[in-house]
PAZALUM-421922 format. One record per residue (C-alpha): residue in three letters; x, y, z. Coordinates in steps of 0.25 Angstrom, whole numbers, padded with zeros to 4 digits, always signed. Layout:
REM PAZALUM-421922
ALAXYZ ...
***
This chain:
REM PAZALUM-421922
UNK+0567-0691-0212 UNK+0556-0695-0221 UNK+0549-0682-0220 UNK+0562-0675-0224 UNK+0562-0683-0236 UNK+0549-0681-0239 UNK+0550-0665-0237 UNK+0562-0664-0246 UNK+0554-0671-0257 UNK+0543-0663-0257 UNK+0554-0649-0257 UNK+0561-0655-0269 UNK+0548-0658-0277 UNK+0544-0645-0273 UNK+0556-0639-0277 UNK+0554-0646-0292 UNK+0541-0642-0294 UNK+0544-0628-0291 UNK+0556-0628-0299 UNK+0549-0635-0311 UNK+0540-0626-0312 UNK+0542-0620-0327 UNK+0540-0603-0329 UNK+0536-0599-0343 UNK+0546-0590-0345 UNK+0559-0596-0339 UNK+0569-0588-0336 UNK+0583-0593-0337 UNK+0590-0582-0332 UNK+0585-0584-0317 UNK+0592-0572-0312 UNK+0585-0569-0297 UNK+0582-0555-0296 UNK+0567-0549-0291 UNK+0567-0539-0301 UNK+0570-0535-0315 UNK+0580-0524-0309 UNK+0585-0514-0318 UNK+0588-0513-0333 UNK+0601-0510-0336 UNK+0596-0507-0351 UNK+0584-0500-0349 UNK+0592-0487-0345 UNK+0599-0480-0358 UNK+0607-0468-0357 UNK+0602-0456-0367 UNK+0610-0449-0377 UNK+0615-0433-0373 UNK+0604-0424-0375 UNK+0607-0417-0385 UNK+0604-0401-0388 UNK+0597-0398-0402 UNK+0601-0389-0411 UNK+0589-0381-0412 UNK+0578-0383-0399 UNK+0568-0375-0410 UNK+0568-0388-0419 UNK+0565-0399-0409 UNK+0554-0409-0413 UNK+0542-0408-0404 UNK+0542-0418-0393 UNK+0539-0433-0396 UNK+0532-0439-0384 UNK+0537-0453-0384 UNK+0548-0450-0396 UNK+0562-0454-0394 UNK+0572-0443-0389 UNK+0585-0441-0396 UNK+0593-0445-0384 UNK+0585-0458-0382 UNK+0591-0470-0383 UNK+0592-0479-0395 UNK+0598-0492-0394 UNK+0594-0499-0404 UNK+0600-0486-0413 UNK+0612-0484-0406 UNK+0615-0500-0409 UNK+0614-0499-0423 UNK+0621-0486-0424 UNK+0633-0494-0416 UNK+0632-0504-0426 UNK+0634-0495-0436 UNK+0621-0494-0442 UNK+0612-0483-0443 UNK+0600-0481-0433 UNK+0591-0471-0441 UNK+0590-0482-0450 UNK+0582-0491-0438 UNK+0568-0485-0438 UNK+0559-0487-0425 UNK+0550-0496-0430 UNK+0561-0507-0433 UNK+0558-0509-0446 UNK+0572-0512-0453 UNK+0581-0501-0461 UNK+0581-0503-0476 UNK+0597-0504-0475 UNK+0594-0519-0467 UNK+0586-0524-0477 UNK+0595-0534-0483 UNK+0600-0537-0469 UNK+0586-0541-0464 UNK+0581-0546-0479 UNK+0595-0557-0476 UNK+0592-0561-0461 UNK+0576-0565-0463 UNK+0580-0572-0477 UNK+0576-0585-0470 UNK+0564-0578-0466 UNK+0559-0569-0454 UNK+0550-0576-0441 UNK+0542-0563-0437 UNK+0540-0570-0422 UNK+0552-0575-0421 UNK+0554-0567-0407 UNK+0542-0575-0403 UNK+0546-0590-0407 UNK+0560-0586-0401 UNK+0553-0582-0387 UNK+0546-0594-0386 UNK+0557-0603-0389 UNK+0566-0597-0379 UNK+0555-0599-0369 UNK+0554-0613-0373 UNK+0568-0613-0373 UNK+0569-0608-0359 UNK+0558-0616-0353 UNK+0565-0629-0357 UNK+0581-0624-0353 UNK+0575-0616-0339 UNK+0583-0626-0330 UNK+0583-0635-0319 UNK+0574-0635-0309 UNK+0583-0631-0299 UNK+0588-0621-0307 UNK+0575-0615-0308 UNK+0573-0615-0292 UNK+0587-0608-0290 UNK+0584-0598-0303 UNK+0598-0602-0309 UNK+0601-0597-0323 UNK+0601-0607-0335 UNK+0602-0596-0344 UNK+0614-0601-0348 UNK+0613-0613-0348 UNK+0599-0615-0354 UNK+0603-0605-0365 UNK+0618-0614-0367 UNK+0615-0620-0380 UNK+0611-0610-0387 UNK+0624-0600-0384 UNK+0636-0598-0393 UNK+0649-0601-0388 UNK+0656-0588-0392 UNK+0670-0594-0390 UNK+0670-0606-0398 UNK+0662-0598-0409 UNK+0673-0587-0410 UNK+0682-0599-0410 UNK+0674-0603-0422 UNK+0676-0590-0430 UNK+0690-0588-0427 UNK+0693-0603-0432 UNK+0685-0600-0445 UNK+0695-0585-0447 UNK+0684-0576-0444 UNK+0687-0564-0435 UNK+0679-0559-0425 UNK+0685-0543-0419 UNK+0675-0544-0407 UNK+0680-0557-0405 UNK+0691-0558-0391 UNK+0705-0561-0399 UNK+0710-0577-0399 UNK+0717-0578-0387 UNK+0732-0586-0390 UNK+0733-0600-0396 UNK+0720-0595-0403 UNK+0717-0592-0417 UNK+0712-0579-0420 
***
């Protein structure tokens, strides 16, 4: 019996250790899977090919270059906005249309490396929320959990405009008994 006692000691400290153990990146999306399995995104369906007018006038051939029936998402999402994609160039740099746009969102001023400071405090962030020991063992998610406070209850927020009078068309309409 005291063997027993001794052995289950020893499996349960084992167990902590191996569960404390802390990974640099943690993942809190512990989703068991062996691989990276297919991306859903990575395939994009092309546009019709489309016949020119005159085959003597084509450009020569770009190697590399874009085709007219490649995809463009980033284009086809402004155009579906309403806005004008010839006006985006390739390099990113921003039309002179959004000027006063841009000139009004970085009047408090502009962190170049903010992707960077971001990055590191949501490792921080992560590495102090990765859960429990045990969850860690059994790779349960605490996505949710871990990223809780910092999520926006959508209803009580609609709640909040439709009390203050402001409409919102993409909004689900208030059921009975409510105010709209």
């Amino acid at each position: 019996m005291q063997t027993l006692k001794c052995a289950l000691a020893i499996a349960l400290c084992a167990t902590v250790a191996l569960g404390a153990c802390n990974p640099k990146n943690p993942r809190l999306m512990n989703i068991a899977t062996d691989g990276a399995g297919p991306d859903e995104f990575g395939i994009l369906p092309v546009k019709p090919l489309e016949l020119p007018e005159n085959l003597a006038e084509l450009p020569p051939p770009d190697p590399g270059g874009t085709n007219l029936v490649d995809p463009n998402p980033q284009a086809d999402a402004i155009a579906a906005l309403g806005g004008n994609p010839a006006a985006v160039t390739r390099g990113g740099s921003i039309p002179a249309s959004d000027g006063g746009l841009v000139r009004y969102a970085s009047r408090y001023g502009v962190d170049p490396d903010i992707r960077q400071v971001l990055a590191a405090e949501d490792l921080e962030y992560r590495q102090r929320h990765q859960g429990r020991v045990l969850e860690r063992l059994f790779k349960t998610n605490v996505y949710y959990r871990a990223y809780a406070p910092m999520s926006l209850n959508q209803h009580a927020e609609l709640e909040r405009w439709r009390a203050a009078g402001a409409g919102n068309v993409s909004a689900p309409p208030a059921q009975k008994g409510e105010k709209s």
